[in-house]
C-alpha positions, 0 to 999 in steps of 0.5 A: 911330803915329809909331813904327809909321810908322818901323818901315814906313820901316825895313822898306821900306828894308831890303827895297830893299837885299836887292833892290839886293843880289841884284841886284847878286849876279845881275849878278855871276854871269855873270862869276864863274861864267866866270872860274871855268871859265877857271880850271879849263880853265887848270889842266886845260891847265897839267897835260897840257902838264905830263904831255906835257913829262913824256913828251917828256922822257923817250923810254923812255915813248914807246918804251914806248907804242909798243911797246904799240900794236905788241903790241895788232896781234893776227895771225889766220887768213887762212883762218877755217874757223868761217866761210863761204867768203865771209867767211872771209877777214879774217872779223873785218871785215864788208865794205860796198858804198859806194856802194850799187850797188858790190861789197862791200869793204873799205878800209884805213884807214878809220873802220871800221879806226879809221885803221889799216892792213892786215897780212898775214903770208903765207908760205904757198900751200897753206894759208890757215891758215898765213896771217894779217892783223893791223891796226896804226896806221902807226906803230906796226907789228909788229915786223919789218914792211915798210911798202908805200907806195901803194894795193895791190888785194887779191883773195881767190877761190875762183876761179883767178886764172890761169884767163881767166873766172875771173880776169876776174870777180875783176878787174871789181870792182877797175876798176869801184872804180877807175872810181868813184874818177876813176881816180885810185886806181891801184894801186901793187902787187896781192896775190892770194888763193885761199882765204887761199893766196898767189898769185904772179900771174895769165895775162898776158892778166889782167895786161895787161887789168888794166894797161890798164883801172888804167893801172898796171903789175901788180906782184904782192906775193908775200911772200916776205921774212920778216916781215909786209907792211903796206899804206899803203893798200888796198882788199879785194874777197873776194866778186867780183862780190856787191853789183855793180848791173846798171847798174854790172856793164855799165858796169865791162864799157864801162870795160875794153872801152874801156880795152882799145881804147884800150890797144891803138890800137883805135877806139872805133866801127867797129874795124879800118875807116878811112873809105876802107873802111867796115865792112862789114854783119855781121862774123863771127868763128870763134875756133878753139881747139887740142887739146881742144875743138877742132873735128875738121874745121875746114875744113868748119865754116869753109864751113858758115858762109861759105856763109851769110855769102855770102847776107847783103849785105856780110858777112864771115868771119875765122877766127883761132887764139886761141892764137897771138894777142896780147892786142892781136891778140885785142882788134883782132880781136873789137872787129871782131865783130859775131858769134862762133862758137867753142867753149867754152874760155878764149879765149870771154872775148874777147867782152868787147872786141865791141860791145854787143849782138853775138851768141855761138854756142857749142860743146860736145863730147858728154857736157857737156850731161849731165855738166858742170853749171852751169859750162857756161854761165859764157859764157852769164852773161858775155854778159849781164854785158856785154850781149852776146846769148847766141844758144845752144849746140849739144852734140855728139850724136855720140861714144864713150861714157864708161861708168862715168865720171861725171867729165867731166874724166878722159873728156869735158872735152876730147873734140873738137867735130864739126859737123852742115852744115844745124843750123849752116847754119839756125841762122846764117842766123837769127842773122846776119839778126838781127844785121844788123838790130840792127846797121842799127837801131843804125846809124841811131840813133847818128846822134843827138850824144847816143848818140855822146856816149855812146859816146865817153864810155865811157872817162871815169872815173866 
């Protein structure tokens, strides 16, 4: 008995000794299993500063890196024709609106360009072909490049950029991105594109639009130094107006309209008055154009419209030449228009410095009703891009035919407008009498602070 008692003792004792071990053991471990990471990251580190000291040690490894990297910037087409138009330029890059309501575009550097910057290689205009973009990390750019510091826009079109509507509709994207960006991304320099084919500049009513809404001279990139241009920074608009809210489309029209005024010393609200001299009810404007759709008979069209302004309390006619005005002139002028008659032509792209709301008339020769297409009424998709009201058109019915020419170019493109005194007077008289009412309406209700708010806050970058 005795002995099976010691034999219990013994075990016991044992037992409680294991449990002191693996106790002992448990409490251990912690710190051991720390020490042995701390080792291991302490190895890890003594190699790569081992490996880096051997690197900074030996300048030909660098070099060598470099110029790995400088031979991983692949040049390809400008111009993809595998592509459609609206995506081949740059068509290896897919482009995105951010925010959401803004114009799809793309931005350099960034995370999708994995931090590297916008190459382009571009001695051609006549082929975009010829013309090529790479993307490189800044240093390690290809060989022979010029590194442009700054932010530089970059404009591809199928558009003209010297053409007024044309170009306008390329830059609205680039001052509504600058709006968003608090006007603070001004551009150091532009580079122009049509179909991937350099372009040396726009009209100077575009480069002046574009120097007051940027706040920025326009300095234009023509690449005509050998070797590719690399870009600090850049943004790309490819598509114009694709991706652009309503809200912000008519905004970016506000923007410039009211950086326009600003530019040219011209009020916000009531242009052209002073407050000895209110504006008066309805103020109309016929914008007259030279040569080809210009009216046959000024004179009498000028009548036809002062004989109804004469009918409306407080109404007014100026009659102007576009073609002989300043960019200033013309924004003084049309900021003062409550309704514009003109032709349709290049100088229509004015209406962007009237109020909103102000009314359009215009004009065509014969044969565009039937010949012209679509492209008739860009001024028609202006006015409402900008909030304007499109009042109609009237097409010339009168005219020599153009027999076995369907191109309105070589016969009807720049026939001359004649007029029709009771069509115009009719139409006038309705669209002046609505004008004056939106206007009186419009009055009263900006005597709210919070619509004149609004008004004055049309400038502020967003």
């Amino acid at each position: 008995m005795k002995q099976l008692v010691v034999k219990k003792k013994k075990k016991a004792t044992a037992n409680n000794n294991q449990s002191r071990h693996f106790k002992r053991a448990v409490f251990l471990l912690p710190p051991l299993l720390l020490a042995a990471v701390l080792y291991l990251q302490f190895q890890t580190a003594t190699g790569l500063f081992a490996s880096i000291s051997r690197i900074v040690s030996q300048p030909a490894a660098i070099d060598d890196l470099v110029d790995r990297l400088r031979a991983s910037a692949t040049f390809l087409p400008l111009k993809d024709t595998r592509e459609r138009s609206e995506t081949w330029f740059l068509s290896t890059l897919a482009d995105v609106s951010e925010p959401d309501d803004e114009a799809k575009n793309l931005v350099f550097p960034s995370a999708a360009s994995h931090g590297r910057l916008l190459c382009l290689a571009a001695p051609s205009r006549h082929d975009g072909t010829k013309n090529a973009y790479a993307l490189a990390w800044r240093d390690a750019l290809p060989r022979g490049a010029a590194l442009r510091p700054g932010l530089a826009f970059v404009s591809e079109t199928a558009y003209d950029h010297s053409n007024l509507w044309h170009g306008l509709t390329t830059l609205v994207p680039f001052a509504s991105w600058h709006a968003r960006s608090g006007c603070a991304a001004r551009p150091a320099r532009w580079a122009l594109f049509h179909h991937g084919e350099v372009r040396a500049g726009m009209s100077r009513w575009l480069a002046t639009l574009a120097e007051a809404a940027t706040g920025a001279n326009m300095t234009v990139e023509t690449f005509d130094a050998p070797g590719p241009v690399c870009f600090e920074e850049a943004v790309v608009f490819r598509r114009n107006l694709e991706g652009l809210s309503r809200e912000r489309l008519l905004g970016a029209f506000d923007f410039m309209r009211c950086k326009a005024r600003a530019y040219c010393g011209v009020g916000t609200s009531d242009a052209g008055a002073t407050a000895a001299d209110p504006p008066p009810a309805l103020r109309v404007t016929l914008l007259f154009r030279s040569g080809g759709r210009a009216f046959k008979d000024e004179a009498a069209v000028t009548r036809v419209f002062q004989k109804v302004c004469a009918r409306v309390a407080g109404c007014t006619v100026a009659a102007a030449h576009s073609d002989n005005a300043t960019f200033c002139d013309q924004v003084r002028l049309l900021s003062a228009t409550d309704v514009l008659i003109s032709a349709h032509g290049a100088q229509m792209t004015n209406m962007l410095f009237m109020d909103r709301n102000s009314s359009v008339m215009e004009f065509y020769p014969l044969g565009w009703r039937q010949r012209a297409g679509g492209g008739q009424f860009v001024y028609r998709w202006m006015a409402d891009r900008a909030g304007m009201r499109h009042e109609g058109s009237w097409w010339d019915p009168n005219g020599e035919p153009c027999p076995r020419s369907p191109d309105i170019l070589s016969c009807y493109k720049n026939r001359q407008i004649g007029h029709d005194d009771a069509y115009f007077a009719q139409w006038a008289a309705r669209v002046f009498a609505a004008a004056k009412e939106r206007k009186a309406r419009s009055a009263a209700a900006e005597v709210s602070a919070g619509e004149r708010r609004r008004k004055a806050a049309t400038c502020n970058c967003s």
